[in-house]
C-alpha atoms as an extended CHARMM CRD file, in Angstrom:
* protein
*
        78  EXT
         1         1  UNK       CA             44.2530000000       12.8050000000       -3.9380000000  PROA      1               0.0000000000
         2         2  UNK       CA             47.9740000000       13.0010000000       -2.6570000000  PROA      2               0.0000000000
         3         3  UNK       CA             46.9820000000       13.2640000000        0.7990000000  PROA      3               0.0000000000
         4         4  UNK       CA             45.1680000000        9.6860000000       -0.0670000000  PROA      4               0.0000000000
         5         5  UNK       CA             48.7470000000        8.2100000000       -1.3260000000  PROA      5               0.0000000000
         6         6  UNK       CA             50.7530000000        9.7780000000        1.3420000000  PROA      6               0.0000000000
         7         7  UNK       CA             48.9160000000        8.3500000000        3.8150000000  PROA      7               0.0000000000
         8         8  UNK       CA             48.5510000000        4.9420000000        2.1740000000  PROA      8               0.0000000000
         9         9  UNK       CA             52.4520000000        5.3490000000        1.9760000000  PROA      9               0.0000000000
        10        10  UNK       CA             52.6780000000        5.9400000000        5.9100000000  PROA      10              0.0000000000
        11        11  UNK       CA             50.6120000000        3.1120000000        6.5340000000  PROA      11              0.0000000000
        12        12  UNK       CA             52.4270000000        0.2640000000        4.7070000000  PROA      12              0.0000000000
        13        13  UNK       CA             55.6030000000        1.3730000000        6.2330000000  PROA      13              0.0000000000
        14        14  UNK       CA             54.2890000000        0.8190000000        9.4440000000  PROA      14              0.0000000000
        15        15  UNK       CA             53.2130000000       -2.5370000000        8.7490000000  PROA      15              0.0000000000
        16        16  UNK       CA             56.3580000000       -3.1630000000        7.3150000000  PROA      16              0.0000000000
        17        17  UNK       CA             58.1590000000       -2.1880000000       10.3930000000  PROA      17              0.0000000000
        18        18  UNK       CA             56.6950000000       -4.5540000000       13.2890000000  PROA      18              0.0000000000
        19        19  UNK       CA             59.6590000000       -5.5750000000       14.5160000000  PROA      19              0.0000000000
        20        20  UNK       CA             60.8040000000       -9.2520000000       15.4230000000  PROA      20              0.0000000000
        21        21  UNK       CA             57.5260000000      -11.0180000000       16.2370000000  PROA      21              0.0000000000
        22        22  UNK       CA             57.5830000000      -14.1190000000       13.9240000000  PROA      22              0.0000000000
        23        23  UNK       CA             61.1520000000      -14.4570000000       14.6630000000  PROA      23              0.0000000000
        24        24  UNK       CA             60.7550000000      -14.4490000000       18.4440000000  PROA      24              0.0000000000
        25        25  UNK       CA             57.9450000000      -16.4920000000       18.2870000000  PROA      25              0.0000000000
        26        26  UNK       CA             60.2620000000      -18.8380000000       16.4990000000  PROA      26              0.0000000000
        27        27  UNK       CA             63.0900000000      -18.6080000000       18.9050000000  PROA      27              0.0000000000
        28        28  UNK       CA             60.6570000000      -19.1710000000       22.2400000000  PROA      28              0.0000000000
        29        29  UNK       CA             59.0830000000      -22.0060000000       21.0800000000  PROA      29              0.0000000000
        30        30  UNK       CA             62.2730000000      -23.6700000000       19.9970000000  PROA      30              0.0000000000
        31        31  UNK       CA             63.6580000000      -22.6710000000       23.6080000000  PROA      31              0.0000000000
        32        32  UNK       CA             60.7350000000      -24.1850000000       25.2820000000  PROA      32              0.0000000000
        33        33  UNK       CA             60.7050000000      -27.9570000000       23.1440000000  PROA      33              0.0000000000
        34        34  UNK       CA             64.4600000000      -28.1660000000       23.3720000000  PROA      34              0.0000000000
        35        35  UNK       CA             64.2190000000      -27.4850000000       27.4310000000  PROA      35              0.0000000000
        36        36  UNK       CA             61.3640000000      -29.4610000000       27.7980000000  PROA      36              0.0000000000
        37        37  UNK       CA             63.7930000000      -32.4420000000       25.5910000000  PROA      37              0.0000000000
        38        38  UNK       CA             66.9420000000      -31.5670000000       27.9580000000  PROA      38              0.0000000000
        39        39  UNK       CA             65.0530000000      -32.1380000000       31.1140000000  PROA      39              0.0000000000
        40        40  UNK       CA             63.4630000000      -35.4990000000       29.4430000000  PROA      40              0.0000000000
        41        41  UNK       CA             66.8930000000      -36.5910000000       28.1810000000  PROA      41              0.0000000000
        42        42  UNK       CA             68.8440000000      -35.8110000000       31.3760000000  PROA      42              0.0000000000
        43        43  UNK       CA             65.9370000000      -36.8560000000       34.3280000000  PROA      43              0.0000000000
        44        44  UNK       CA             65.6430000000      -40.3000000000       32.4350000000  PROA      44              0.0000000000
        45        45  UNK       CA             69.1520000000      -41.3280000000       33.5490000000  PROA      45              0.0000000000
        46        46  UNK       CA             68.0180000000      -40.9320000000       37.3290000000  PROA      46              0.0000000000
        47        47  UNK       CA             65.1260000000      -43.3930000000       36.4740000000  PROA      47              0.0000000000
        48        48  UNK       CA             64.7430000000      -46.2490000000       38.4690000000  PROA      48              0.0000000000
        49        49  UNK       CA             63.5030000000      -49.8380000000       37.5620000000  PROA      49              0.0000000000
        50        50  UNK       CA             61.5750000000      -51.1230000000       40.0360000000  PROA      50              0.0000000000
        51        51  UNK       CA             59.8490000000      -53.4710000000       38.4810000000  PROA      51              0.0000000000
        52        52  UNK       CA             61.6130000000      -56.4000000000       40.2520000000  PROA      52              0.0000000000
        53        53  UNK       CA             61.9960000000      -57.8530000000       36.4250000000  PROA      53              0.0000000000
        54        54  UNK       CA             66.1830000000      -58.7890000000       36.5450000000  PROA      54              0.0000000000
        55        55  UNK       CA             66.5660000000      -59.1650000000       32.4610000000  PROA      55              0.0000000000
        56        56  UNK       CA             64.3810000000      -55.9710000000       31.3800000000  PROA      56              0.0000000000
        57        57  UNK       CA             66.6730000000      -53.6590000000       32.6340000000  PROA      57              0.0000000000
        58        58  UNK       CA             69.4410000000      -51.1920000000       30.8240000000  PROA      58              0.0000000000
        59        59  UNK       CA             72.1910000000      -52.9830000000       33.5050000000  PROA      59              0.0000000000
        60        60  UNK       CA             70.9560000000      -56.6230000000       32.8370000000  PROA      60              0.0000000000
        61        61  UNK       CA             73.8420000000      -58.7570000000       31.6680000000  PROA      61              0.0000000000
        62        62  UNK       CA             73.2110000000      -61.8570000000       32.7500000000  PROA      62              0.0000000000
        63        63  UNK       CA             70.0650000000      -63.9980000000       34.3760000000  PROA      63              0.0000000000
        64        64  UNK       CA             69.4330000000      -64.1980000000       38.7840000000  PROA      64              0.0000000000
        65        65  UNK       CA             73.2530000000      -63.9960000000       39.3990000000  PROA      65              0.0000000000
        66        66  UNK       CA             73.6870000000      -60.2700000000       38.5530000000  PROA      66              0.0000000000
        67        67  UNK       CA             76.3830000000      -60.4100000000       36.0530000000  PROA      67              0.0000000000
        68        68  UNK       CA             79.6020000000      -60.5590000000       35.8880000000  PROA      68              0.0000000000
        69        69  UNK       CA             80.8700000000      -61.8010000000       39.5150000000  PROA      69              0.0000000000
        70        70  UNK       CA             77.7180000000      -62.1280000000       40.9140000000  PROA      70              0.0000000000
        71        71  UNK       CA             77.5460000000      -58.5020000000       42.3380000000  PROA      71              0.0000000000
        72        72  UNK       CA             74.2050000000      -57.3660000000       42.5250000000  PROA      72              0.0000000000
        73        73  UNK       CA             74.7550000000      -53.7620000000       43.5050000000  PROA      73              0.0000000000
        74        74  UNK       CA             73.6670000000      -51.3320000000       41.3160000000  PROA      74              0.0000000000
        75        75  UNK       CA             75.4380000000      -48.2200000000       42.8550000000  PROA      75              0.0000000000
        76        76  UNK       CA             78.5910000000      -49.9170000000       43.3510000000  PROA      76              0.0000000000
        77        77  UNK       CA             80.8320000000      -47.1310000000       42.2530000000  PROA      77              0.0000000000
        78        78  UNK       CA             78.7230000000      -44.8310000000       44.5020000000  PROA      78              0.0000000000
């Protein structure tokens, strides 16, 4: 019968010795949403509005004219 126990013993030490698994699994899938969120966050500033709509856009200010002074260039610091 102690063979039985010492072996029992052996085995739920093992199991309790698995190493990081649910922690890594953790870390990687945190790693993955926050890239996959970085890349969203920082590509949508290189977006484009095409749309040829002048008062939907982020830039809008005013109505036809463009704004302030009339300037209609988007990349004008460029």
């Amino acid at each position: 019968m102690p063979d039985t126990v010492d072996t029992a013993a052996a085995l739920l030490a093992a199991a309790a010795q698995q190493g990081p698994g649910d922690t890594l699994r953790i870390v990687l899938l945190v790693s993955i949403v926050g890239g996959a969120l970085l890349a969203w966050f920082l590509l949508r500033g290189y977006r484009t509005d095409d749309s040829g709509d002048a008062g939907t856009g982020e830039g809008a200010v005013g109505g036809s004219d463009g704004g302030v002074g009339g300037n209609t260039d988007r990349d004008a610091s460029a």
